[in-house]
TORNUFI-862585 format. One record per residue: residue number from 1; residue in three letters; y, z, x of N, C-alpha, C in turn. Coordinates in nm, 4 decimals, decimal comma. Each point is the difference from the previous one (the first is absolute). Layout:
N
REC  nr rest       nv       nw       nu      cav      caw      cau       cv       cw       cu
REC NUM  ALA        Y        Z        X        Y        Z        X        Y        Z        X
...
# end
This chain:
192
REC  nr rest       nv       nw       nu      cav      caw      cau       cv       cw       cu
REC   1  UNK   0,3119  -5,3565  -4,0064   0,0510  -0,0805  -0,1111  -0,0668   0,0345  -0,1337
REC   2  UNK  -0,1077   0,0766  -0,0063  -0,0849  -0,0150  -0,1191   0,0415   0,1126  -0,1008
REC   3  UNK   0,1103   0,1279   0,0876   0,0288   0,0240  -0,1375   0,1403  -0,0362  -0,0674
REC   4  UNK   0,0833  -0,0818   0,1041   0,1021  -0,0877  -0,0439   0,0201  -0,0981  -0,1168
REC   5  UNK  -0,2001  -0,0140   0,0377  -0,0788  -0,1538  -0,1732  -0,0037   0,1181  -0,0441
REC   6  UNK  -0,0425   0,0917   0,0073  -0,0529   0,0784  -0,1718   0,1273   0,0692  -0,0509
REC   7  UNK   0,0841   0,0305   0,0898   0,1386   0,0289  -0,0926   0,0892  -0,1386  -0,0773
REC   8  UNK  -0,0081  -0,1079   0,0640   0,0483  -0,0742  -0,0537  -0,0990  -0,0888  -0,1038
REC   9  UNK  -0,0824   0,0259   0,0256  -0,1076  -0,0035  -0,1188   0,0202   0,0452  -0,1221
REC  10  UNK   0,0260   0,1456   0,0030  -0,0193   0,0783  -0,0761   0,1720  -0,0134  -0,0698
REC  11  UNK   0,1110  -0,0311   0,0591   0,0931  -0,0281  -0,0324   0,0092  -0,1003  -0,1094
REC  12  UNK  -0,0689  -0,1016   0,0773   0,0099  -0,1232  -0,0692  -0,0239   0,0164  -0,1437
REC  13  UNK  -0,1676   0,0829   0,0346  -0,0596   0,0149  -0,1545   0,0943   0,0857  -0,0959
REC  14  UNK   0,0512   0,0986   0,0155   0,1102   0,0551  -0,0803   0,1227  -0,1077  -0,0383
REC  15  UNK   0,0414  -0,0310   0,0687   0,1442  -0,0980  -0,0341  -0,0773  -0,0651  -0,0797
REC  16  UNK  -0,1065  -0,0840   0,0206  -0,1020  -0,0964  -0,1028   0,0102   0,0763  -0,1579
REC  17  UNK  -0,0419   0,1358   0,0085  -0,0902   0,0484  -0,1305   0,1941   0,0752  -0,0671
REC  18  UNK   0,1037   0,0336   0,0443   0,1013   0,0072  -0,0080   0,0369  -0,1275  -0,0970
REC  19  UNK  -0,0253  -0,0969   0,0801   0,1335  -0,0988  -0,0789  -0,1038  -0,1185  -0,0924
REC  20  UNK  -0,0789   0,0560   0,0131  -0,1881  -0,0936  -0,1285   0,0835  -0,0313  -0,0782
REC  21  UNK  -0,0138  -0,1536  -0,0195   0,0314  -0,0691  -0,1271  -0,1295  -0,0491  -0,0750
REC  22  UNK  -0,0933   0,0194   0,0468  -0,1308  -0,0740  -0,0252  -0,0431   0,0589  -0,1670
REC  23  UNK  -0,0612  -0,0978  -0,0755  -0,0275   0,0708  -0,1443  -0,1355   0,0652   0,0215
REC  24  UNK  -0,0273   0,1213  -0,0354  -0,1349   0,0553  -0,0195  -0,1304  -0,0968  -0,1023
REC  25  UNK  -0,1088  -0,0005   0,0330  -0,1000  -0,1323  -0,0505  -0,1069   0,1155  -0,0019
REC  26  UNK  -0,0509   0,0104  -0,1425  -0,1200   0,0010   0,0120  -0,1243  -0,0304   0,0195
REC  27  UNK  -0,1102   0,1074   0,0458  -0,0877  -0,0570   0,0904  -0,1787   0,0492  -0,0817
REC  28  UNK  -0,0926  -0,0665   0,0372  -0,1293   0,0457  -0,0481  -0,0630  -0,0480   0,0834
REC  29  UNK  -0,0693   0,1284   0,0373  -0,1475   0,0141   0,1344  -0,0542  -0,0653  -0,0778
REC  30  UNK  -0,0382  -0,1107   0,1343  -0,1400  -0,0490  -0,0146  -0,1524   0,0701   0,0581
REC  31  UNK   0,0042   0,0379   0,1187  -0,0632   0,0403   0,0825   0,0857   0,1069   0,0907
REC  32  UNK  -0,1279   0,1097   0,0665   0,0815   0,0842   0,0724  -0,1107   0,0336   0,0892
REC  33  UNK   0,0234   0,0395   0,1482  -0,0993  -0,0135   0,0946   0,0502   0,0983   0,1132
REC  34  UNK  -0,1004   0,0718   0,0672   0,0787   0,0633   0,1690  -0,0365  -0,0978   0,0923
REC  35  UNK   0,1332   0,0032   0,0700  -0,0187  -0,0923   0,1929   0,0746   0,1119   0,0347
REC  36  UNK  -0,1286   0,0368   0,1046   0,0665   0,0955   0,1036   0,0908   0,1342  -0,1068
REC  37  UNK   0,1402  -0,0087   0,0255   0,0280   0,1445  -0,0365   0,1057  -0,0435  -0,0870
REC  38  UNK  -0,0214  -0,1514  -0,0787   0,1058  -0,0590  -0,0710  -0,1331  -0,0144  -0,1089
REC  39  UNK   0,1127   0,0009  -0,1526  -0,0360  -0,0542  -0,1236   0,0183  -0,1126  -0,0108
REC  40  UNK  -0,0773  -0,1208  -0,0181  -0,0113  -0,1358  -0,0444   0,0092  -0,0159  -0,1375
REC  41  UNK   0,1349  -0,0332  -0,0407   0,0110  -0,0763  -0,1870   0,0303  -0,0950  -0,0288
REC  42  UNK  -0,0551  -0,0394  -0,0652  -0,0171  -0,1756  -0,0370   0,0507   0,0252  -0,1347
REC  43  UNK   0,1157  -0,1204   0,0002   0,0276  -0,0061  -0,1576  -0,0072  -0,1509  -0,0273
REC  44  UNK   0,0336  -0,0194  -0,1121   0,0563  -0,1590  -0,0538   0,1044  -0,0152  -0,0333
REC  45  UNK   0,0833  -0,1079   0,0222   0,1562  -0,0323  -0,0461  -0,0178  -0,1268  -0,0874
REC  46  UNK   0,0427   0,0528  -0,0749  -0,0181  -0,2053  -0,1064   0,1262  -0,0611   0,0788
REC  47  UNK  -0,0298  -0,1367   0,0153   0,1212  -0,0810   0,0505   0,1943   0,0239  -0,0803
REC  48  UNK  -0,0388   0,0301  -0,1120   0,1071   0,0018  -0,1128   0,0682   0,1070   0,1269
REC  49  UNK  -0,0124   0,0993  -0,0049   0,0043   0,1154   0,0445   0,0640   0,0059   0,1722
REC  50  UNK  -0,1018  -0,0457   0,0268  -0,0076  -0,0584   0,1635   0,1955  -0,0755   0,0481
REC  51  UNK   0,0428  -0,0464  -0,0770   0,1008  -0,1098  -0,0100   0,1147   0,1218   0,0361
REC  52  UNK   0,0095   0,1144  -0,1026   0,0952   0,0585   0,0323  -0,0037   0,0867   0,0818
REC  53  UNK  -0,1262   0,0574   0,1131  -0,0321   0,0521   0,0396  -0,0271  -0,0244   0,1211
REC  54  UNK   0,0685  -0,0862   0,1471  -0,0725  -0,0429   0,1181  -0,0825   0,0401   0,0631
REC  55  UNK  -0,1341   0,0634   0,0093  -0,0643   0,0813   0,0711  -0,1059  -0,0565   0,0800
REC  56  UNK   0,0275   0,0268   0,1392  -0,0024  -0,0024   0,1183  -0,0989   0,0531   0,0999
REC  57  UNK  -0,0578  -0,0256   0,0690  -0,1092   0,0751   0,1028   0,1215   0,0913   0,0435
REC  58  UNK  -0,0384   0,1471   0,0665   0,1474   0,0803   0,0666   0,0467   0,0920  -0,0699
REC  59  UNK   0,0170  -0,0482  -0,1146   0,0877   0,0498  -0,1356  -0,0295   0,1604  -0,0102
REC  60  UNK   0,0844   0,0612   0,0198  -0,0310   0,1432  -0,0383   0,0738   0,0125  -0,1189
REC  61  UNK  -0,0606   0,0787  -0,0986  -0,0053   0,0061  -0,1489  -0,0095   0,1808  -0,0244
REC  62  UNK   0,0830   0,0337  -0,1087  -0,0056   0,0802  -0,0788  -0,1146   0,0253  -0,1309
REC  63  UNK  -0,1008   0,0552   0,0104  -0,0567   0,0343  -0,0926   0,0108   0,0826  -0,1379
REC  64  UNK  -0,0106   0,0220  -0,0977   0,0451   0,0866  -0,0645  -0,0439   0,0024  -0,1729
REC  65  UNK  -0,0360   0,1275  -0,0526  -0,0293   0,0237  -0,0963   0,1168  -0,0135  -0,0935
REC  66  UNK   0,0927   0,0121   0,0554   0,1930  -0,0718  -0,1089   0,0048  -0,0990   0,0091
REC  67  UNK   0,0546  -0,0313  -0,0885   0,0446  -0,1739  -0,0066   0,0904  -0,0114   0,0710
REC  68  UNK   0,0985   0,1309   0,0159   0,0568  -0,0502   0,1098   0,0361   0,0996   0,1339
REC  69  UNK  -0,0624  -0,0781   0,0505  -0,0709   0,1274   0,1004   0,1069   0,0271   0,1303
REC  70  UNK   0,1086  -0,0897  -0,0182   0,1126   0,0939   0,1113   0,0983   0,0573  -0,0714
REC  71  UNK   0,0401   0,0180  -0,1120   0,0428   0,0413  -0,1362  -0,0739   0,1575  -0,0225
REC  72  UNK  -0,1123   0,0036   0,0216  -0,1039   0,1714  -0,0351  -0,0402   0,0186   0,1196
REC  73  UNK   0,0720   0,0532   0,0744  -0,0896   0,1240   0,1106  -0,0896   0,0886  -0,0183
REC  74  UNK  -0,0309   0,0382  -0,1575  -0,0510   0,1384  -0,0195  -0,1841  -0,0721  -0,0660
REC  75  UNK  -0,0025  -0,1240   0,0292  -0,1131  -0,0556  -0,0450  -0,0865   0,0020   0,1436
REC  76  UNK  -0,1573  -0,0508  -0,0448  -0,0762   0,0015   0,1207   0,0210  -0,1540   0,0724
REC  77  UNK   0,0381  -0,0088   0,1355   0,0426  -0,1431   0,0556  -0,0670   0,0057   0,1456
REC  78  UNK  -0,0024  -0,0925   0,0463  -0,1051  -0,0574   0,1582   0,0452  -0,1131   0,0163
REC  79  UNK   0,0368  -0,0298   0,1204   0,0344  -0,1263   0,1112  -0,1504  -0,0809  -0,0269
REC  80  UNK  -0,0019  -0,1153   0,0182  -0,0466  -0,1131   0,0486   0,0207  -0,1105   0,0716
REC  81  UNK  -0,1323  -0,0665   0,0675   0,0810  -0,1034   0,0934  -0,1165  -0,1087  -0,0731
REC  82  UNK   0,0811  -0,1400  -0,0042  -0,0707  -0,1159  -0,0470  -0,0884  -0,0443   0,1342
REC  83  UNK  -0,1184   0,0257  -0,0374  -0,1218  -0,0318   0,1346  -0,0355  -0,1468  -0,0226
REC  84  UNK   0,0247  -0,0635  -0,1016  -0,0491  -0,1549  -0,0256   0,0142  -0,0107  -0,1516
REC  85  UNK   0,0136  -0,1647   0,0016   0,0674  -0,0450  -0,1489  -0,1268  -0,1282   0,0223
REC  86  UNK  -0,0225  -0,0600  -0,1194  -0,0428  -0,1161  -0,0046  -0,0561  -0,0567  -0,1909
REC  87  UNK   0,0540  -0,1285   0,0253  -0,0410  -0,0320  -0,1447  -0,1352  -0,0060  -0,0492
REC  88  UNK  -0,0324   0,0437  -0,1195  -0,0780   0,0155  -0,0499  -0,0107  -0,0508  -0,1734
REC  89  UNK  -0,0551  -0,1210  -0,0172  -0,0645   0,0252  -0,1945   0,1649  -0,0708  -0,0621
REC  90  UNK   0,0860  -0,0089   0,0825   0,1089  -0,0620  -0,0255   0,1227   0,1858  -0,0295
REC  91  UNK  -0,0576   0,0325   0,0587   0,0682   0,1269   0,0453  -0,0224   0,0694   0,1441
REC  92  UNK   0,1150   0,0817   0,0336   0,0257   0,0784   0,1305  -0,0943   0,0946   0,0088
REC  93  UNK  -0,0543  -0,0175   0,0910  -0,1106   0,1445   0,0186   0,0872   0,0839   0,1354
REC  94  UNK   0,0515   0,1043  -0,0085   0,0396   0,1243   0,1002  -0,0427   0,0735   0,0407
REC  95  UNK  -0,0473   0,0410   0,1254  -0,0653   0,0953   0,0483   0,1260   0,1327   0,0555
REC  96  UNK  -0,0263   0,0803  -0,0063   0,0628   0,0702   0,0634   0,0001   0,1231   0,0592
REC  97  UNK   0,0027   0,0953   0,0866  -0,0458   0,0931   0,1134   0,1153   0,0927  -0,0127
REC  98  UNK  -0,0740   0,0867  -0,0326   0,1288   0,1944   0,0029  -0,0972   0,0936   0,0458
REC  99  UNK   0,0249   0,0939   0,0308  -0,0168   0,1079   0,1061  -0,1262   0,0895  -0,0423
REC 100  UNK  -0,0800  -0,0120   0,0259  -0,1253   0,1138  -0,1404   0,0418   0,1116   0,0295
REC 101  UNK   0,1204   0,0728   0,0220   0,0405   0,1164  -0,0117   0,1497  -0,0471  -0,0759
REC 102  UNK  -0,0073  -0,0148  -0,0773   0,1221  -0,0715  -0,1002   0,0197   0,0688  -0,1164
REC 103  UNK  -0,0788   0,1169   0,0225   0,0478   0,1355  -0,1651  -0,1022  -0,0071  -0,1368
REC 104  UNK   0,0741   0,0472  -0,0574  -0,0654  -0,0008  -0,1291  -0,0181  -0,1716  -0,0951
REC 105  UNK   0,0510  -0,0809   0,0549   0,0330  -0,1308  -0,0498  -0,0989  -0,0814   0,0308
REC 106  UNK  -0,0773   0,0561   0,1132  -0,1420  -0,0889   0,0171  -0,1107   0,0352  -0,1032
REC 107  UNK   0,0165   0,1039  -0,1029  -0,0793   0,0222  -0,0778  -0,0158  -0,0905  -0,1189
REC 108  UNK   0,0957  -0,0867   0,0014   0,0462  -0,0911  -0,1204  -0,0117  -0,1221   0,0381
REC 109  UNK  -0,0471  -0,0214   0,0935   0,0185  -0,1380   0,0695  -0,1690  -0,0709   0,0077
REC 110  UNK  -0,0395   0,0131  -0,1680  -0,1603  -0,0607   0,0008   0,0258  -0,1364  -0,0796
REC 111  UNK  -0,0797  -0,0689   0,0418  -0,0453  -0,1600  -0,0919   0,0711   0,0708  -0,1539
REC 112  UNK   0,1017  -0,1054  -0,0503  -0,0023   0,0055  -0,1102   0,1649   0,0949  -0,0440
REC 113  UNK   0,0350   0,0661   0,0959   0,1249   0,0847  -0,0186   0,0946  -0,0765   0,0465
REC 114  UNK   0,1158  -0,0105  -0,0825   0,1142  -0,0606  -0,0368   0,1028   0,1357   0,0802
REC 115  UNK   0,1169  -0,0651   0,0932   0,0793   0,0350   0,0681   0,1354  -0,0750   0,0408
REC 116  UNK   0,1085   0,0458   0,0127   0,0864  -0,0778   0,0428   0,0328  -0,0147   0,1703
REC 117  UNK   0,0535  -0,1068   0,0514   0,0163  -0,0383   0,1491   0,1536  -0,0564  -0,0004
REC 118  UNK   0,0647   0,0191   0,0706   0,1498  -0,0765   0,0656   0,0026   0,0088   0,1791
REC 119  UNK   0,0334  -0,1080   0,0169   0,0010  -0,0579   0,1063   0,1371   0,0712   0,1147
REC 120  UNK  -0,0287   0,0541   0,1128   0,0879   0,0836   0,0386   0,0649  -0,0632   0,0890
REC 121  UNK  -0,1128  -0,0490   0,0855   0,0766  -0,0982   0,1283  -0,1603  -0,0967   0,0517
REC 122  UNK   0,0443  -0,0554   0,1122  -0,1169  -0,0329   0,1377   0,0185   0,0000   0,1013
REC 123  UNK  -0,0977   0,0276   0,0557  -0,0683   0,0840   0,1060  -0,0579  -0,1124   0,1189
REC 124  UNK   0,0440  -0,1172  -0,0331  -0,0423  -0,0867   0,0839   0,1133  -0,0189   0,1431
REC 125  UNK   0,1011   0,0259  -0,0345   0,0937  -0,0016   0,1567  -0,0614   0,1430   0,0835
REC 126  UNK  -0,0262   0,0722  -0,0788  -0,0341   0,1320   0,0986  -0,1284   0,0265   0,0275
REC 127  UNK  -0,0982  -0,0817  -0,0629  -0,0943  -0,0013   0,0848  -0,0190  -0,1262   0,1224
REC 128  UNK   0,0862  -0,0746  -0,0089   0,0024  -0,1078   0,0961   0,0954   0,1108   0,1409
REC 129  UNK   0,1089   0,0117  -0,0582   0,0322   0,1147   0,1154  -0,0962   0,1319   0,0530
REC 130  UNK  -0,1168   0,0318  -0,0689  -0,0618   0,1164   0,0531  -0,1047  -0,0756   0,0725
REC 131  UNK  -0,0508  -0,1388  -0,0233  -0,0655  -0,0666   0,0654   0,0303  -0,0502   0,1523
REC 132  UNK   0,1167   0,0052  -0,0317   0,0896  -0,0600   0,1535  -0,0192   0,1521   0,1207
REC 133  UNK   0,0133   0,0845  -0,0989   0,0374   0,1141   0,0694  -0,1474   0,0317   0,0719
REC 134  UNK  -0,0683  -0,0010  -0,1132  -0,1452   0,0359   0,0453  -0,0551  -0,0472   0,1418
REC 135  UNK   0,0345  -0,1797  -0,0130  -0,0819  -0,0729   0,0686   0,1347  -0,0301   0,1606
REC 136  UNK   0,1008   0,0797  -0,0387   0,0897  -0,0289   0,1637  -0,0563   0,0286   0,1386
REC 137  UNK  -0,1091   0,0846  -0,0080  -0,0768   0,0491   0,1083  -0,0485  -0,1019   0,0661
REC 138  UNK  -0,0354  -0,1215  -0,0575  -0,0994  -0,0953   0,0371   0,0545  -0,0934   0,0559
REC 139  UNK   0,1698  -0,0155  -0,0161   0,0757  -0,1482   0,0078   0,0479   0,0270   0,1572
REC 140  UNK  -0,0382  -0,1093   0,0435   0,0262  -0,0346   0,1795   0,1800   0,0216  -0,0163
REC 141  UNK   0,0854  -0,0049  -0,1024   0,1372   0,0378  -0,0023   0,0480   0,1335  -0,0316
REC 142  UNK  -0,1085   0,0869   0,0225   0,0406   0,1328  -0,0961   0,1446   0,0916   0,0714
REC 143  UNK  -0,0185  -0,0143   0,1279   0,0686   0,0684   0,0686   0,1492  -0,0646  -0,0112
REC 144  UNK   0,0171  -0,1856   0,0000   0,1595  -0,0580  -0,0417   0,0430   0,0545  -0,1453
REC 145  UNK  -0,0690   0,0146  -0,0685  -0,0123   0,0569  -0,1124   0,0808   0,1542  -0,0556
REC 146  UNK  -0,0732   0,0442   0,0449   0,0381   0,1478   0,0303   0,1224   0,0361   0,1052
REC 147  UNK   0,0147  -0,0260   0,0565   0,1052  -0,0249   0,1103   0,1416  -0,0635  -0,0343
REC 148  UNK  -0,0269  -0,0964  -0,1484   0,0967  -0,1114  -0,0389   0,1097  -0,0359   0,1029
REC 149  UNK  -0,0525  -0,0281   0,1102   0,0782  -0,0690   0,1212   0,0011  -0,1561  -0,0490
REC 150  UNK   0,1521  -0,0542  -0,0046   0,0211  -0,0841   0,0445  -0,0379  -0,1267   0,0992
REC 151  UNK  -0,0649  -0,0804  -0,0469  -0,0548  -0,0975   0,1361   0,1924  -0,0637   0,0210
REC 152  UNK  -0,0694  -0,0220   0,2166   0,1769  -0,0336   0,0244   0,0125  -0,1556  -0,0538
REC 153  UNK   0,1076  -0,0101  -0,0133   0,0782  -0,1450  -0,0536  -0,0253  -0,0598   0,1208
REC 154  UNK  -0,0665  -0,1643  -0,0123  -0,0227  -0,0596   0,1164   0,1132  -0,1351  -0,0310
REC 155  UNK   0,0242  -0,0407   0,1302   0,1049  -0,1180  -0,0151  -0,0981  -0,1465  -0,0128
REC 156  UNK   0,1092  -0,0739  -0,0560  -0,0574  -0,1468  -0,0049   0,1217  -0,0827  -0,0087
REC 157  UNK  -0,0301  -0,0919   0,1089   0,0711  -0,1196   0,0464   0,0842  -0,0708  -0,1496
REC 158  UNK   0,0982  -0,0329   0,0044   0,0741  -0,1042  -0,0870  -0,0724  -0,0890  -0,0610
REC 159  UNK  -0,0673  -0,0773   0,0590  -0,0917  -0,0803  -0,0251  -0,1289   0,0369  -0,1027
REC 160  UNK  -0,0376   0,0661   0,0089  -0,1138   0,0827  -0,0951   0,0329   0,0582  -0,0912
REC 161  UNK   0,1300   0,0230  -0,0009   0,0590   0,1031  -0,0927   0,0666  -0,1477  -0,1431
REC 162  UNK   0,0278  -0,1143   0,0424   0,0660  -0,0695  -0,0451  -0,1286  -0,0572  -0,0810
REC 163  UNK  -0,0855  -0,0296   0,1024  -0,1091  -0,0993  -0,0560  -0,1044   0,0868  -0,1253
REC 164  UNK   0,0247   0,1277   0,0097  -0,0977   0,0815  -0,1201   0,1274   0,0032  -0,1175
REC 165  UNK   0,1576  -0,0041   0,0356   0,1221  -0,0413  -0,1057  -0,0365  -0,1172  -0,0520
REC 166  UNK  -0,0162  -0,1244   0,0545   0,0031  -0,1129  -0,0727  -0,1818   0,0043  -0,0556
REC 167  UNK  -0,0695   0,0047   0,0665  -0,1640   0,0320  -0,0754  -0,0381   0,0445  -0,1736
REC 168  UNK   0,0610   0,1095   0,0251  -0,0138   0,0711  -0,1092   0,1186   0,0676  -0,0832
REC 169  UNK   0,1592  -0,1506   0,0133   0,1070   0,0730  -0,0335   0,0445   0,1525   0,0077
REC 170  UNK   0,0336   0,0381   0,1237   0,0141   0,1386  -0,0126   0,1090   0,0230   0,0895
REC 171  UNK   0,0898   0,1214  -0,0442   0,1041  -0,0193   0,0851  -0,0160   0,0999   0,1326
REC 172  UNK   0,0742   0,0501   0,0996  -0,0423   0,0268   0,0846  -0,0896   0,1672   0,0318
REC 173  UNK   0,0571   0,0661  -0,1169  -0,0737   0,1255   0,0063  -0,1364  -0,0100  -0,0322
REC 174  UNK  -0,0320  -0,0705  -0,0679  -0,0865  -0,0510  -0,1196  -0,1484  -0,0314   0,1271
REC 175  UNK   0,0668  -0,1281   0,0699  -0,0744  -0,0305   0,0931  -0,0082   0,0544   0,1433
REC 176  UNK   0,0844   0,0833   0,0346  -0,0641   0,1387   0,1366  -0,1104   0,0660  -0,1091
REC 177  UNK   0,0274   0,0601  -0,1748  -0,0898   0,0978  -0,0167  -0,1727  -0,0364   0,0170
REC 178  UNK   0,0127  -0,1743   0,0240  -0,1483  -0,0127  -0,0329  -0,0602  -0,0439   0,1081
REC 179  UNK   0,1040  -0,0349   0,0966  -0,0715  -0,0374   0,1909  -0,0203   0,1400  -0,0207
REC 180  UNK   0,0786   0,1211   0,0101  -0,0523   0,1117   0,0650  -0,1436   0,1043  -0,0861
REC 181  UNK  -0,0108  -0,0863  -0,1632  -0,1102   0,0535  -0,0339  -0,0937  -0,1027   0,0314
REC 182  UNK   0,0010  -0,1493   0,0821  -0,1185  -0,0554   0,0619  -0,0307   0,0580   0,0918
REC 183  UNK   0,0662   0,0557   0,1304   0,0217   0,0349   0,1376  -0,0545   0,1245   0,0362
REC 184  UNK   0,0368   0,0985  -0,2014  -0,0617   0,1589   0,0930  -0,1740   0,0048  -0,0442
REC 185  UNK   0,0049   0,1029   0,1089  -0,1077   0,0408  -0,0166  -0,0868   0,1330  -0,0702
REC 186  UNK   0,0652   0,0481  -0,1063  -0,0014   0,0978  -0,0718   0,0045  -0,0743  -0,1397
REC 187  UNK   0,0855   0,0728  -0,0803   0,0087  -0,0145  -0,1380   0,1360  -0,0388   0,0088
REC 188  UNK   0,0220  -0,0854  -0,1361   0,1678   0,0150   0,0045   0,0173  -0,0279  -0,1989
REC 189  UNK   0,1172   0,1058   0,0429   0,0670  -0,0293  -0,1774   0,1461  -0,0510   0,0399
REC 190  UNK   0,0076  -0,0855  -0,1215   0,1099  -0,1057   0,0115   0,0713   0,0544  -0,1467
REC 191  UNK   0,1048   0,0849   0,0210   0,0940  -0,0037  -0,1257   0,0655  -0,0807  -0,0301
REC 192  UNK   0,0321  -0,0314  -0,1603   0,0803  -0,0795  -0,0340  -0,0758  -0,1566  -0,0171
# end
């Protein structure tokens, strides 16, 4: 499955940076730091600013020496991901994490240098899906899972079937779907 996420990953992120409506915002390092084999940049957002701008833990962002930086290809530009947000002084403080092999654009990226950012997409559904993926090894269901077998349809008496209808107003499909998701013993998804 894992390179099924990174193509549709990588899909996603194109259709995202394709159809960007987002306005480009300029940005000024506060701080800049190494973790591990990522650049740490801290900026500030004044609230004014902040308003038209939703930004998000996840957020992968366009960097860029243009103002408008999906507009100039031929400028120096680098991905970012929003590593943490939090208020600060009555302003947004942003942290954010790009690749320390990110080009010539990390040379510009000291306390005090002014840059532009637009918001491309997030990254938070697909790392919740790479998390799932990661951690399926571990789940006592991995194999119903993988298998996507069907648990069988079990019967229930008139009586039970009526009394979960009048319970919880439901008409009769309504109430087999939820005896048979009390009854199994696996997982169950209930469409609709």
């Amino acid at each position: 499955f894992m390179p099924l996420l990174i193509y549709e990953a990588w899909r996603s992120f194109v259709t995202a940076k394709d159809e960007c409506t987002a306005k480009p915002f300029d940005i000024k390092v506060a701080n800049r730091m190494s973790v591990d084999k990522f650049i740490e940049v801290s900026t500030v957002v004044p609230l004014s600013q902040r308003k038209d701008n939703f930004l998000a833990e996840g957020d992968i962002m366009l960097f860029s020496l243009a103002n408008k930086p999906l507009e100039m290809p031929e400028e120096q530009h680098c991905l970012a991901r929003i590593w943490k947000t939090q208020f600060k002084n009555g302003s947004l403080e942003v942290s954010y994490r790009l690749s320390g092999r990110a080009g010539p654009i990390l040379s510009c990226l000291v306390p005090q240098a002014e840059l532009y950012a637009v918001k491309i997409t997030n990254m938070t559904t697909v790392e919740r899906e790479y998390a799932s993926l990661e951690s399926l090894q571990y789940y006592d269901l991995m194999p119903e899972i993988l298998e996507a077998k069907p648990s069988p349809m079990l019967k229930f008496s008139d009586d039970a079937v009526k009394k979960v209808m009048v319970n919880y107003h439901l008409n009769p499909g309504q109430a087999k779907a939820i005896l048979n998701a009390k009854e199994n013993d696996a997982f169950t998804l209930i469409q609709g």
